[in-house]
TORBA-489261 format. One record per atom (N, C-alpha, C, O): residue number from 1; atom name; x, y, z; residue in three letters. Coordinates in pm, 1 decimal. Layout:
! residues N
{NUM; CA; {X; Y; Z}; ala}
...
This chain:
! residues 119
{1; N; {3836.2; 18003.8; 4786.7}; unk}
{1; CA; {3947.0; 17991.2; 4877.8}; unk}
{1; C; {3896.6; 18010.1; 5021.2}; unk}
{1; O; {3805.8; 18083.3; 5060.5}; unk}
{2; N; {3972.6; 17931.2; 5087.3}; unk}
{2; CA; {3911.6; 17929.4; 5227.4}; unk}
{2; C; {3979.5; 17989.4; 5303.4}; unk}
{2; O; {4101.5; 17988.4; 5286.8}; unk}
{3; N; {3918.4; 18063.7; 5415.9}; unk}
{3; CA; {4013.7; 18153.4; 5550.6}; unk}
{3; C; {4128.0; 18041.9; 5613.1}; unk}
{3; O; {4095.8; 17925.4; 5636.3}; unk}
{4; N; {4250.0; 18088.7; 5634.2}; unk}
{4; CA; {4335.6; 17981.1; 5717.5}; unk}
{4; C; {4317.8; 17977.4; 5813.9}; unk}
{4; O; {4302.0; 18085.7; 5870.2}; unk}
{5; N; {4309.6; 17862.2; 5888.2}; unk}
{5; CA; {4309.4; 17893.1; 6027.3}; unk}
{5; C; {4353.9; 18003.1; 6137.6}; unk}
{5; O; {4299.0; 18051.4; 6236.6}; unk}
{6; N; {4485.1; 18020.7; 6071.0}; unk}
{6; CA; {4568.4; 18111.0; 6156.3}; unk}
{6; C; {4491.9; 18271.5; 6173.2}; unk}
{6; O; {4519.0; 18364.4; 6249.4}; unk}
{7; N; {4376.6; 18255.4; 6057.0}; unk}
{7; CA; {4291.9; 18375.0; 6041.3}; unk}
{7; C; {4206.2; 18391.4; 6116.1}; unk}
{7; O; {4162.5; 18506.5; 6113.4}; unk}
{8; N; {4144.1; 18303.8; 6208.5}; unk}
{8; CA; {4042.5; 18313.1; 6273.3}; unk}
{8; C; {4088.1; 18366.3; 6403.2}; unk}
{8; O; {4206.1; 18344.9; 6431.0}; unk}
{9; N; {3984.1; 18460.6; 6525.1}; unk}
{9; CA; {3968.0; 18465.2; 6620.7}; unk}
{9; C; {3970.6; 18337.0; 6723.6}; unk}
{9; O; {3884.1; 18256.3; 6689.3}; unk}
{10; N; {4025.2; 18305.0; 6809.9}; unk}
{10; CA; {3976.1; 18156.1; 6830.0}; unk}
{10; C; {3938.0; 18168.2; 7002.4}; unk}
{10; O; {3843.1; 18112.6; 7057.8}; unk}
{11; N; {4038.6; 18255.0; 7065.3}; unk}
{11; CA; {4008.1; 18274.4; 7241.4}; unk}
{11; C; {3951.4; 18410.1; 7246.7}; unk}
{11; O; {3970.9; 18510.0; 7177.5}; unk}
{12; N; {3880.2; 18387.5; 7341.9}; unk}
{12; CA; {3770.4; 18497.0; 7419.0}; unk}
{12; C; {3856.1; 18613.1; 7429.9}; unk}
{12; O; {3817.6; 18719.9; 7382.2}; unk}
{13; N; {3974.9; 18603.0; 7491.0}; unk}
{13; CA; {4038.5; 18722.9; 7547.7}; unk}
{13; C; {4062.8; 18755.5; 7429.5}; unk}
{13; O; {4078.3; 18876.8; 7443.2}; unk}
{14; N; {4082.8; 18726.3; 7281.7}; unk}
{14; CA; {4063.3; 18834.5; 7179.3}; unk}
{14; C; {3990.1; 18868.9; 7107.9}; unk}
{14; O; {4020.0; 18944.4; 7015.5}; unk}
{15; N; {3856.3; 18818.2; 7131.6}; unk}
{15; CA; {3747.2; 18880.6; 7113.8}; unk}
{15; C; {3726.9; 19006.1; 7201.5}; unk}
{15; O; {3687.6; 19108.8; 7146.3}; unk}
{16; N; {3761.8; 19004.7; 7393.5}; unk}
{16; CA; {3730.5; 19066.1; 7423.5}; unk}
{16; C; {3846.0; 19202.9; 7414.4}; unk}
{16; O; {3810.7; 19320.1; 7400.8}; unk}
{17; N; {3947.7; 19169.3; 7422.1}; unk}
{17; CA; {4050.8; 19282.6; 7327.4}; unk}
{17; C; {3966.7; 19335.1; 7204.9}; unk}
{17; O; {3961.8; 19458.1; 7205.8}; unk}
{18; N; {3917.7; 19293.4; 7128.8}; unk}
{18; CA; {3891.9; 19375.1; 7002.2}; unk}
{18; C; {3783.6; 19483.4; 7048.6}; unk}
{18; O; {3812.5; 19602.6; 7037.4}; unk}
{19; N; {3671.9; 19448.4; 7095.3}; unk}
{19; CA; {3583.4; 19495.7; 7180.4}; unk}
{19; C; {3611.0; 19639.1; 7265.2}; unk}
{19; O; {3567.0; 19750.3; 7235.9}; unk}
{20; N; {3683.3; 19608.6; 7360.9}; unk}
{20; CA; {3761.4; 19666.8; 7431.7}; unk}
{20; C; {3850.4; 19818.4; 7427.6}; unk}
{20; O; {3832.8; 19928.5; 7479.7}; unk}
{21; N; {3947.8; 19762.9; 7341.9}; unk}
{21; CA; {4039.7; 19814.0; 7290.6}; unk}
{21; C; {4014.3; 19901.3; 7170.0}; unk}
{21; O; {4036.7; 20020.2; 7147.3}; unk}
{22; N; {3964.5; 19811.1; 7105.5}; unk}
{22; CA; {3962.7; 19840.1; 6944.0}; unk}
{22; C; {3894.7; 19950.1; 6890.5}; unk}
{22; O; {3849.4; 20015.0; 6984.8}; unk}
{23; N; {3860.3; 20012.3; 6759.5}; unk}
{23; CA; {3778.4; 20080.0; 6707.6}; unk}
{23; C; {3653.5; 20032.8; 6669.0}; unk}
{23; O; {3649.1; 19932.4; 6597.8}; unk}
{24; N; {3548.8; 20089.6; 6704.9}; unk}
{24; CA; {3424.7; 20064.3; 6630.6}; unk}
{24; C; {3358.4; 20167.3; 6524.5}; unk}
{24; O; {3359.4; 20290.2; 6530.9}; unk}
{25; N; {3306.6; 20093.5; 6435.8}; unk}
{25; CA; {3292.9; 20154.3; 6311.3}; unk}
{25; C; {3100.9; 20092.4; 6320.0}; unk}
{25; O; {3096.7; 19976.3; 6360.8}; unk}
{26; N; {2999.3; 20135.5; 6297.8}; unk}
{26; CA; {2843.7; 20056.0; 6291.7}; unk}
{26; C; {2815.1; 20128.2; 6160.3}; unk}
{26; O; {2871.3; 20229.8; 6119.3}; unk}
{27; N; {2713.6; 20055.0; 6098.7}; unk}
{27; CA; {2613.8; 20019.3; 5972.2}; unk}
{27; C; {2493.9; 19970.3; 6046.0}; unk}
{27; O; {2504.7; 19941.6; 6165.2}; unk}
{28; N; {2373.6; 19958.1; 5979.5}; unk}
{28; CA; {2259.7; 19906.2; 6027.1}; unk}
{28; C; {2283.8; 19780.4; 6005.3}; unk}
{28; O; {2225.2; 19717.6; 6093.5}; unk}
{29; N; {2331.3; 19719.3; 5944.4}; unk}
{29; CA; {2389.3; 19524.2; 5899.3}; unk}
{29; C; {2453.3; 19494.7; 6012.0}; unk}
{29; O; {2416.1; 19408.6; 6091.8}; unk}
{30; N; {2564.5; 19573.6; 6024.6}; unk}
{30; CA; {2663.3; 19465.0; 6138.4}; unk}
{30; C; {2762.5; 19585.9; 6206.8}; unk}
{30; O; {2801.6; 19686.7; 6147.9}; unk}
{31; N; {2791.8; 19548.0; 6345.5}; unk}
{31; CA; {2860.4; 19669.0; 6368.4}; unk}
{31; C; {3070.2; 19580.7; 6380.0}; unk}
{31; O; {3105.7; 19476.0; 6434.2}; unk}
{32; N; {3118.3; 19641.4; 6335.6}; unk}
{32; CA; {3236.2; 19622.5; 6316.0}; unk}
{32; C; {3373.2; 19639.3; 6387.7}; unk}
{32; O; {3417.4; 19731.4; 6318.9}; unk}
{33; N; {3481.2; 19610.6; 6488.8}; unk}
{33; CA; {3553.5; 19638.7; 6579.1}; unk}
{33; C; {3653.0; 19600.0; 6529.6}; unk}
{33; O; {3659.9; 19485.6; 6484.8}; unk}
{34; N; {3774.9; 19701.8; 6524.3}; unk}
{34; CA; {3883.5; 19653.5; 6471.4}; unk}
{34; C; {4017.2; 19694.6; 6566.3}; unk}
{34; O; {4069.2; 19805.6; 6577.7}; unk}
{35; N; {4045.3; 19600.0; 6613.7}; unk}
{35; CA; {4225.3; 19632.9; 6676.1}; unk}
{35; C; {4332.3; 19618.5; 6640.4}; unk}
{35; O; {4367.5; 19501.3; 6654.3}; unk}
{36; N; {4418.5; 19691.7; 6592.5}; unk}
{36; CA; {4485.9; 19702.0; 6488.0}; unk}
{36; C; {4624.9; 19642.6; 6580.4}; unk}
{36; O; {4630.9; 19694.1; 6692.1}; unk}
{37; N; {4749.8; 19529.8; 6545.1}; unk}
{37; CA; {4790.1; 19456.8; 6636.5}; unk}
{37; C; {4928.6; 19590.0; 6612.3}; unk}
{37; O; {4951.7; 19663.2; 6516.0}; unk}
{38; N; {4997.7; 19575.6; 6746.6}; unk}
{38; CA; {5111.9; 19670.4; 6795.3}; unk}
{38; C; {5227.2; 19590.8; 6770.1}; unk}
{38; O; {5334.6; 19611.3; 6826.5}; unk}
{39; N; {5205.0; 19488.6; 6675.6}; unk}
{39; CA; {5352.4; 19422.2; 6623.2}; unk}
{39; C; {5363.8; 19482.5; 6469.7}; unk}
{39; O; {5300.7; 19446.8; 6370.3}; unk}
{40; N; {5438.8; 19558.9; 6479.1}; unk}
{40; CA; {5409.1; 19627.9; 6318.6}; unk}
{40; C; {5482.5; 19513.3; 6227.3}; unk}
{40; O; {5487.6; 19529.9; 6105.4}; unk}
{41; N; {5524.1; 19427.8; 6271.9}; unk}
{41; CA; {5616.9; 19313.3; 6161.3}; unk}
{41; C; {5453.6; 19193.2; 6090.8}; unk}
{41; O; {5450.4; 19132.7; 5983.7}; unk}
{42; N; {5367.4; 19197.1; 6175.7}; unk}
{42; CA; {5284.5; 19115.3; 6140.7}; unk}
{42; C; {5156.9; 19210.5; 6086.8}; unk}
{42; O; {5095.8; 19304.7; 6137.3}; unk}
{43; N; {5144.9; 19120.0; 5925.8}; unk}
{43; CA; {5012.6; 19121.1; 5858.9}; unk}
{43; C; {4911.4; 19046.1; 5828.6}; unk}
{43; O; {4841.2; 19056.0; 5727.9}; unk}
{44; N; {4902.8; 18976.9; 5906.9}; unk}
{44; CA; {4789.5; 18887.0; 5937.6}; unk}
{44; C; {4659.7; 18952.9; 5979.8}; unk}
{44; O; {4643.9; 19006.8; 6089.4}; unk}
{45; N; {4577.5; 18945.5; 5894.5}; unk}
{45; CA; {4419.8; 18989.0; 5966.5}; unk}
{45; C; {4334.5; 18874.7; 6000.1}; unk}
{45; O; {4290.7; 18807.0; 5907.0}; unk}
{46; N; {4320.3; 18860.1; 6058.7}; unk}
{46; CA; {4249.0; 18777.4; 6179.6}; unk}
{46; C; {4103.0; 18855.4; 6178.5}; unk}
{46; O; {4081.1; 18976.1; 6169.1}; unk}
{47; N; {4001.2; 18733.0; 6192.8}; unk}
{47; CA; {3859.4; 18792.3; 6219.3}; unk}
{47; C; {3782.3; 18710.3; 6265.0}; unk}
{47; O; {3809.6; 18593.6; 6236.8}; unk}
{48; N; {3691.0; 18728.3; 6328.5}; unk}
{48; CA; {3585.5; 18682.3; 6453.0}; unk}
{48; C; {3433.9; 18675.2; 6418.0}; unk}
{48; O; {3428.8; 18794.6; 6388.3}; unk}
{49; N; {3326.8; 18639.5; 6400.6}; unk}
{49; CA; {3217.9; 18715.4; 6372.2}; unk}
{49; C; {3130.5; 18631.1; 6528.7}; unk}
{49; O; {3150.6; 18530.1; 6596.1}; unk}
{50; N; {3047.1; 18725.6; 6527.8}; unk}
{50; CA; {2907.1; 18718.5; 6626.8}; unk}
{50; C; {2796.5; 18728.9; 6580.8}; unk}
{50; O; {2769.7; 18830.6; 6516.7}; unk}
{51; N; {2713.7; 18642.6; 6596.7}; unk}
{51; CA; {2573.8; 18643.4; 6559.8}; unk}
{51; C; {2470.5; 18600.9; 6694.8}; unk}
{51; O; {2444.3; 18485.5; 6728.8}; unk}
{52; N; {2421.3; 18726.0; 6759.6}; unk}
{52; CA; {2337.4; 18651.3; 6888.4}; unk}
{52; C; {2194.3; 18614.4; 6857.9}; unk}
{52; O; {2135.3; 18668.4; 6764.4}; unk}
{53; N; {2149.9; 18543.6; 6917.7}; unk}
{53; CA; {2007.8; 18524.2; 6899.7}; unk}
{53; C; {1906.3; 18597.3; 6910.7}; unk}
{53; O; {1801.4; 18573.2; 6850.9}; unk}
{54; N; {1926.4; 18713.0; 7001.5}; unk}
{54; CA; {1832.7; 18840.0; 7044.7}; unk}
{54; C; {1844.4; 18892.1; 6928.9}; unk}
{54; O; {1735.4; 18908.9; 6874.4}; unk}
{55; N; {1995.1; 18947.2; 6828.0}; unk}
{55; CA; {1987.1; 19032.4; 6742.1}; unk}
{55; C; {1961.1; 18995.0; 6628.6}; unk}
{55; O; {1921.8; 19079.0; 6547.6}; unk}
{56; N; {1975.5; 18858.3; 6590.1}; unk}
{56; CA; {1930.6; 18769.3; 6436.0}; unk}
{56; C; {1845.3; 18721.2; 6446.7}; unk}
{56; O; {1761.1; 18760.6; 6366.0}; unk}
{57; N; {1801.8; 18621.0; 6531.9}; unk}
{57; CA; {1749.2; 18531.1; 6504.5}; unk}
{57; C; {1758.4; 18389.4; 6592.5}; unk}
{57; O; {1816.3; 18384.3; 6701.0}; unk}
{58; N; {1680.4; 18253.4; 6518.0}; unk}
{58; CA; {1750.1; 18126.4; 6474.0}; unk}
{58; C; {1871.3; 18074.2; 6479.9}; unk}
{58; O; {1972.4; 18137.6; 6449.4}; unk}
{59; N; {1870.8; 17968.1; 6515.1}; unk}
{59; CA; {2034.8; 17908.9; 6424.4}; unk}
{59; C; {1993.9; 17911.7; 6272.5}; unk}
{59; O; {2093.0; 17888.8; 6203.1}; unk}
{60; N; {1936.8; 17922.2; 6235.5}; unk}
{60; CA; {1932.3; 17883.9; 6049.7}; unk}
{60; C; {1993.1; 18064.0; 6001.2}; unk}
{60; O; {2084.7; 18097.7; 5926.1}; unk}
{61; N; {1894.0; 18148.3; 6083.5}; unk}
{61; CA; {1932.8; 18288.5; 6036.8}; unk}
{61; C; {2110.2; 18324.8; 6125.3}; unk}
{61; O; {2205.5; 18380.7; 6071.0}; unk}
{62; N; {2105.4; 18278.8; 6248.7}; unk}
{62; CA; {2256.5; 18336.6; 6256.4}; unk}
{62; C; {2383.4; 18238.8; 6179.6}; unk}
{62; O; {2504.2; 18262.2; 6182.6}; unk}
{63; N; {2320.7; 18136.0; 6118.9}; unk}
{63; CA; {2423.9; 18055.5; 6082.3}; unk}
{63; C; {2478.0; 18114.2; 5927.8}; unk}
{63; O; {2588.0; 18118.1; 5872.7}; unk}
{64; N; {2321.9; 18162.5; 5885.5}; unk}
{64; CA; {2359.2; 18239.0; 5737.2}; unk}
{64; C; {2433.9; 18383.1; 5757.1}; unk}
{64; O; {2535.5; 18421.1; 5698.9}; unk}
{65; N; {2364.2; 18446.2; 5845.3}; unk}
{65; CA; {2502.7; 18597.2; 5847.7}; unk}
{65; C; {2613.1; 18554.5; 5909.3}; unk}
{65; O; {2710.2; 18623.9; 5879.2}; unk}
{66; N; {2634.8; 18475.0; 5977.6}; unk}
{66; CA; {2794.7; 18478.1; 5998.6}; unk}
{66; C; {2855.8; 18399.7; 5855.4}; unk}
{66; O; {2978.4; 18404.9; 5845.9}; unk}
{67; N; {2803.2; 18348.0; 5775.0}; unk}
{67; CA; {2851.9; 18269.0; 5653.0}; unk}
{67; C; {2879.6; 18413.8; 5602.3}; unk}
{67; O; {2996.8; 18451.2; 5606.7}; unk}
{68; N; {2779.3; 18504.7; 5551.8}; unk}
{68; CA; {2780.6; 18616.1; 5510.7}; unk}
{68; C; {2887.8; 18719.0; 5499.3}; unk}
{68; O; {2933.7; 18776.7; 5400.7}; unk}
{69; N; {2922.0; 18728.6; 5657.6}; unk}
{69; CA; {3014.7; 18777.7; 5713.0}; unk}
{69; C; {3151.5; 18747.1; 5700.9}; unk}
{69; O; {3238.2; 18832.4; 5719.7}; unk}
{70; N; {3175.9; 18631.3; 5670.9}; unk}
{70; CA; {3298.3; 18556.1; 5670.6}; unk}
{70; C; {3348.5; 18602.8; 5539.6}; unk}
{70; O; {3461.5; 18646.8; 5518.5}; unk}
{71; N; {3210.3; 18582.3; 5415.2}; unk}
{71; CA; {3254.4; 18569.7; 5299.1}; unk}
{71; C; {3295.9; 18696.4; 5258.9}; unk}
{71; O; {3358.6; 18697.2; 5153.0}; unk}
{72; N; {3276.9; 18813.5; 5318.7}; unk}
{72; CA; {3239.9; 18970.0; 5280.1}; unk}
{72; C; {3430.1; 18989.8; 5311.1}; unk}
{72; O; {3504.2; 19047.6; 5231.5}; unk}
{73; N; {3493.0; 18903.7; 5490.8}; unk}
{73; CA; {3554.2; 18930.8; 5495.4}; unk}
{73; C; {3662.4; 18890.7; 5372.1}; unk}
{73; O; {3738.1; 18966.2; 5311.0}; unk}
{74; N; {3641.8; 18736.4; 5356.4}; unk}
{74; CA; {3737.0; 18676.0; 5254.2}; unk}
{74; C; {3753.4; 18741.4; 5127.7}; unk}
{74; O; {3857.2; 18743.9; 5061.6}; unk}
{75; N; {3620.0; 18805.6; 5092.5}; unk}
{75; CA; {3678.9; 18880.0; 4951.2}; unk}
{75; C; {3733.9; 18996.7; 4951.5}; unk}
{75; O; {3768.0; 19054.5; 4848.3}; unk}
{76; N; {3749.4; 19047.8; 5080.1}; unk}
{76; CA; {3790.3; 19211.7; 5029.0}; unk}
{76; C; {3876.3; 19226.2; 5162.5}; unk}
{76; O; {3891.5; 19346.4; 5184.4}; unk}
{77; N; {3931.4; 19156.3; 5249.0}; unk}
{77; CA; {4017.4; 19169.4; 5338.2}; unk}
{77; C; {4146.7; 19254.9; 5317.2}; unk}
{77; O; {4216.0; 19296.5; 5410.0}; unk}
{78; N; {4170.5; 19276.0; 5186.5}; unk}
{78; CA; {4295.9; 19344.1; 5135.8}; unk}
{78; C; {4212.8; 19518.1; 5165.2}; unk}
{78; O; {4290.9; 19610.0; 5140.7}; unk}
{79; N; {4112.3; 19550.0; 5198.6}; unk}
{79; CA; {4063.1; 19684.4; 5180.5}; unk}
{79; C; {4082.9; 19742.5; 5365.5}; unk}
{79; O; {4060.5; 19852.7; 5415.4}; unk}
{80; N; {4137.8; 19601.6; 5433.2}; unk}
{80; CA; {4216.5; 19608.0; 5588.7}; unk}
{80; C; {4318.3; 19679.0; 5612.6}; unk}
{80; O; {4415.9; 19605.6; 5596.9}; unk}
{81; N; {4353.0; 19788.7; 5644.0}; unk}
{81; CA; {4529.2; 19776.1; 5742.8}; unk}
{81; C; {4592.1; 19635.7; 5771.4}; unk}
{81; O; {4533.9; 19539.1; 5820.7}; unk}
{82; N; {4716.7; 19643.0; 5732.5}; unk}
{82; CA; {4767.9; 19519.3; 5754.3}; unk}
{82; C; {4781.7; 19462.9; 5891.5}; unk}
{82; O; {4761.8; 19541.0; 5984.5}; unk}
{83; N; {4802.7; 19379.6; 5909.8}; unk}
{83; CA; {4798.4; 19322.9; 6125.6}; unk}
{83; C; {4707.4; 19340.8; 6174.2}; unk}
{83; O; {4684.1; 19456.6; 6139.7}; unk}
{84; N; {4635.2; 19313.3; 6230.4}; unk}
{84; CA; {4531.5; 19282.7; 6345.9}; unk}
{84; C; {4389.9; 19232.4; 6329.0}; unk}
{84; O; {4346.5; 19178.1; 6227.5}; unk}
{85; N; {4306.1; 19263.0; 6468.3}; unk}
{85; CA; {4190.2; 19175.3; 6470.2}; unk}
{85; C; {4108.5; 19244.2; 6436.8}; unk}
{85; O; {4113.3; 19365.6; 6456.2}; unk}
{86; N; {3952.5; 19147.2; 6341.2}; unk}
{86; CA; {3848.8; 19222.8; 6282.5}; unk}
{86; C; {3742.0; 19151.8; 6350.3}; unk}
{86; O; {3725.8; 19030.4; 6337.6}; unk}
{87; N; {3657.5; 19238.5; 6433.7}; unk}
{87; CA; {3516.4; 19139.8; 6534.5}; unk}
{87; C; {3399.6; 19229.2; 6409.8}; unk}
{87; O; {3391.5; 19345.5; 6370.1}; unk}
{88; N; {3335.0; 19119.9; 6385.6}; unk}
{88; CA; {3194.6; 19171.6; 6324.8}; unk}
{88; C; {3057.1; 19060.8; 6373.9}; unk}
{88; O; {3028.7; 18941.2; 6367.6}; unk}
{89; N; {2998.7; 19190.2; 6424.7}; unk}
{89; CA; {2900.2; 19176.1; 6507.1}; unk}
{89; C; {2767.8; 19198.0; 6402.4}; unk}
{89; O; {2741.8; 19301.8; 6341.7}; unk}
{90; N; {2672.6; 19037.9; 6398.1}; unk}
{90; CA; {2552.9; 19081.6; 6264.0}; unk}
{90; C; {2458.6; 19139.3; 6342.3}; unk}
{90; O; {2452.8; 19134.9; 6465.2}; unk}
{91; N; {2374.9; 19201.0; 6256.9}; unk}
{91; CA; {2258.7; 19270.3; 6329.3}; unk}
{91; C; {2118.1; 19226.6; 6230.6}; unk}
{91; O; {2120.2; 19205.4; 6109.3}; unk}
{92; N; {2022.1; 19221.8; 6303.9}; unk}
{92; CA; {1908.6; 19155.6; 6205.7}; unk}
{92; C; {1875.2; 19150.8; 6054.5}; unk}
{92; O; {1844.0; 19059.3; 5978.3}; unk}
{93; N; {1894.1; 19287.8; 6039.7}; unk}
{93; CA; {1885.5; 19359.3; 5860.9}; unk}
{93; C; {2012.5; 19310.6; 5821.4}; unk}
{93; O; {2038.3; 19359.4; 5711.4}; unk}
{94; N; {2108.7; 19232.4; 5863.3}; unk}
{94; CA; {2186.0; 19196.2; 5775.5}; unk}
{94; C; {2151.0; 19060.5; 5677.4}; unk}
{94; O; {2226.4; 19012.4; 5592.8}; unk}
{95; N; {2041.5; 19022.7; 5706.7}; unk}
{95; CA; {2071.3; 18898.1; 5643.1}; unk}
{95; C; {1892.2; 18966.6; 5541.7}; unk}
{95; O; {1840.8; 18891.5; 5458.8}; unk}
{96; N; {1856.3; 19046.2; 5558.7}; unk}
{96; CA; {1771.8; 19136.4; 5410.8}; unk}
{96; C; {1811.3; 19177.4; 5355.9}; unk}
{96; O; {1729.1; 19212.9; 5271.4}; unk}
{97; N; {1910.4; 19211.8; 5330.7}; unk}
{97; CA; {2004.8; 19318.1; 5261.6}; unk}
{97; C; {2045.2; 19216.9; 5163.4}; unk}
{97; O; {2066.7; 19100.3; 5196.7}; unk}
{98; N; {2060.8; 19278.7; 4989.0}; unk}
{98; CA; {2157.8; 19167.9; 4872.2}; unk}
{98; C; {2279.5; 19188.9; 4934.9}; unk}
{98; O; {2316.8; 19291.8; 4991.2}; unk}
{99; N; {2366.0; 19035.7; 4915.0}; unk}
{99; CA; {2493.3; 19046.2; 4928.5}; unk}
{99; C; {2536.0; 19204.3; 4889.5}; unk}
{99; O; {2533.6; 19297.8; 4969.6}; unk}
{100; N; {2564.2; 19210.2; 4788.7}; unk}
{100; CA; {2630.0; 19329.8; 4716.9}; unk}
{100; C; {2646.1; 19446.2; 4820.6}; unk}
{100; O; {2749.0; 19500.8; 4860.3}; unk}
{101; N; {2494.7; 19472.2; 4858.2}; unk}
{101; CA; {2501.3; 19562.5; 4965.2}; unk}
{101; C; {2554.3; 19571.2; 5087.3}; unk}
{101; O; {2543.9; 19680.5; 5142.9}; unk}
{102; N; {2623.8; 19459.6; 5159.4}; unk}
{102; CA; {2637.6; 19440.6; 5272.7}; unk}
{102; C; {2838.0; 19441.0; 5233.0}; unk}
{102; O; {2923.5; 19493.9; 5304.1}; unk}
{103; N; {2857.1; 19380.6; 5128.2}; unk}
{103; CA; {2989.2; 19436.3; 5039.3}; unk}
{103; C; {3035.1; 19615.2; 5045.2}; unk}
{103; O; {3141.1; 19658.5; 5090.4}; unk}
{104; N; {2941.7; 19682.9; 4996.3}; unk}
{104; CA; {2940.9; 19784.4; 4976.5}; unk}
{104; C; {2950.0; 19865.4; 5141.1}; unk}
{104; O; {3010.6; 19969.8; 5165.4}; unk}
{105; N; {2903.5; 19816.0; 5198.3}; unk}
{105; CA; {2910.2; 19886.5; 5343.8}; unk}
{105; C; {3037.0; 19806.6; 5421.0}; unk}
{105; O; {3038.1; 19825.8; 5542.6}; unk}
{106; N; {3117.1; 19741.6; 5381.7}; unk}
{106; CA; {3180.4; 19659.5; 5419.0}; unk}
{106; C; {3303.3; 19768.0; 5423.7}; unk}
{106; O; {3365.6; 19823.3; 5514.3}; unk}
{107; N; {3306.8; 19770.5; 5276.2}; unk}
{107; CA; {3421.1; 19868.2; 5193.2}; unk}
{107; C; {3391.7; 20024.6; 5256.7}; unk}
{107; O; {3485.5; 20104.2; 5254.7}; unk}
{108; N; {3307.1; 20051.9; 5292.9}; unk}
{108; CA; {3259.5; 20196.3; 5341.4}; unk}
{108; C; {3305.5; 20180.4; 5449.9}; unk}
{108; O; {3345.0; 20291.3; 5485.9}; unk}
{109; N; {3331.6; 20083.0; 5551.8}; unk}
{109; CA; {3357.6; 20127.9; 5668.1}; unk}
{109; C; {3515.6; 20082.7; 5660.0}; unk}
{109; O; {3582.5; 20178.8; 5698.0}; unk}
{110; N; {3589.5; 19985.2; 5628.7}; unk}
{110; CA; {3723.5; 19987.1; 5578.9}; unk}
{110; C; {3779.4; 20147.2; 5540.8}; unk}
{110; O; {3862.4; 20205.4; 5610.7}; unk}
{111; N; {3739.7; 20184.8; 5461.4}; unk}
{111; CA; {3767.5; 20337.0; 5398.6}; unk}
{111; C; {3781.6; 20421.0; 5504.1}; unk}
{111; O; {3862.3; 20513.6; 5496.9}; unk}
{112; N; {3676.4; 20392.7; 5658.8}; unk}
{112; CA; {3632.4; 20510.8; 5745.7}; unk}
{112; C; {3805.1; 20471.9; 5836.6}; unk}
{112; O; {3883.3; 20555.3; 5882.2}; unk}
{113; N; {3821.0; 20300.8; 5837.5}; unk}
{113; CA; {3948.1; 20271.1; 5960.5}; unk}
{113; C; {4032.7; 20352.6; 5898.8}; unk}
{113; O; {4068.8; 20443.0; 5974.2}; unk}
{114; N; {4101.1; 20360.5; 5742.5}; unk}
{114; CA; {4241.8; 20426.2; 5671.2}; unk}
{114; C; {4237.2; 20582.7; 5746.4}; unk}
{114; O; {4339.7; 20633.0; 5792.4}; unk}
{115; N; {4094.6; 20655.4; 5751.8}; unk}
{115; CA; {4103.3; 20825.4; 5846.6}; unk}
{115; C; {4154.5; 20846.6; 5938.5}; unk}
{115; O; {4146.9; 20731.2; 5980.7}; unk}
{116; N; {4205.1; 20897.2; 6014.4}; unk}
{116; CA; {4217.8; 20908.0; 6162.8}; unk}
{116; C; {4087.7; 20894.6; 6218.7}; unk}
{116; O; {3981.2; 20909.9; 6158.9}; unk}
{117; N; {4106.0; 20862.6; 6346.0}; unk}
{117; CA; {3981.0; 20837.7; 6438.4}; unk}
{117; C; {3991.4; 21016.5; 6504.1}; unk}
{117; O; {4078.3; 21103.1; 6514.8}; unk}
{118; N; {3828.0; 20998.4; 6539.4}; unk}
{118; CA; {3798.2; 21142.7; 6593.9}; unk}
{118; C; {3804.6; 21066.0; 6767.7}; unk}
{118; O; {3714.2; 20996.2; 6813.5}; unk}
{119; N; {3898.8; 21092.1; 6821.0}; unk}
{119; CA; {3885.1; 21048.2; 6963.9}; unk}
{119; C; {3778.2; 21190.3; 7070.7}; unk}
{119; O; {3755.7; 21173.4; 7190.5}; unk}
């Protein structure tokens, strides 16, 4: 099954809202930003990914972690707060790592957004 459109990040200014605004959560794979949207009627999770060239690679290597990334989100997006935006940012060791593992830290940092944040 494929992400809907309506799922994707698509303008800068909410990339740079997520950034910004949002919570960050890091792993050595990918570091993760989440802004949780202030319309409590909407559950739409929306997500973004980044792959720069300084921190991956190639186009062949950033083209595979953001695939990566996408897919990690599509299967387990339900492990989200409902509403808002998810920026995931790859980092080199993400694309050494088995899938499974990059799953597993996926779900680990999901688990960390449900805590309160230590401001």
């Amino acid at each position: 099954m494929r992400l809907r459109p309506e799922q994707h990040l698509r303008r800068q200014s909410d990339f740079r809202r997520a950034r910004e605004e949002g919570r960050r959560l890091q792993c050595d794979a990918f570091t993760l930003w989440w802004w949780p949207s202030p319309d409590s009627t909407v559950s739409l999770r929306r997500v973004g990914v980044v792959a720069s060239t300084a921190a991956v690679g190639d186009a062949v290597r950033r083209n595979r972690a953001k695939r990566r990334l996408r897919e990690v989100f599509r299967r387990h997006q339900q492990l989200l707060p409902p509403g808002g935006d998810l920026l995931l940012v790859a980092r080199r060791l993400l694309n050494r790592l088995p899938f499974a593992t990059v799953e597993e830290r996926f779900a680990t940092l999901c688990s960390q957004l449900s805590a309160p944040s230590h401001a």
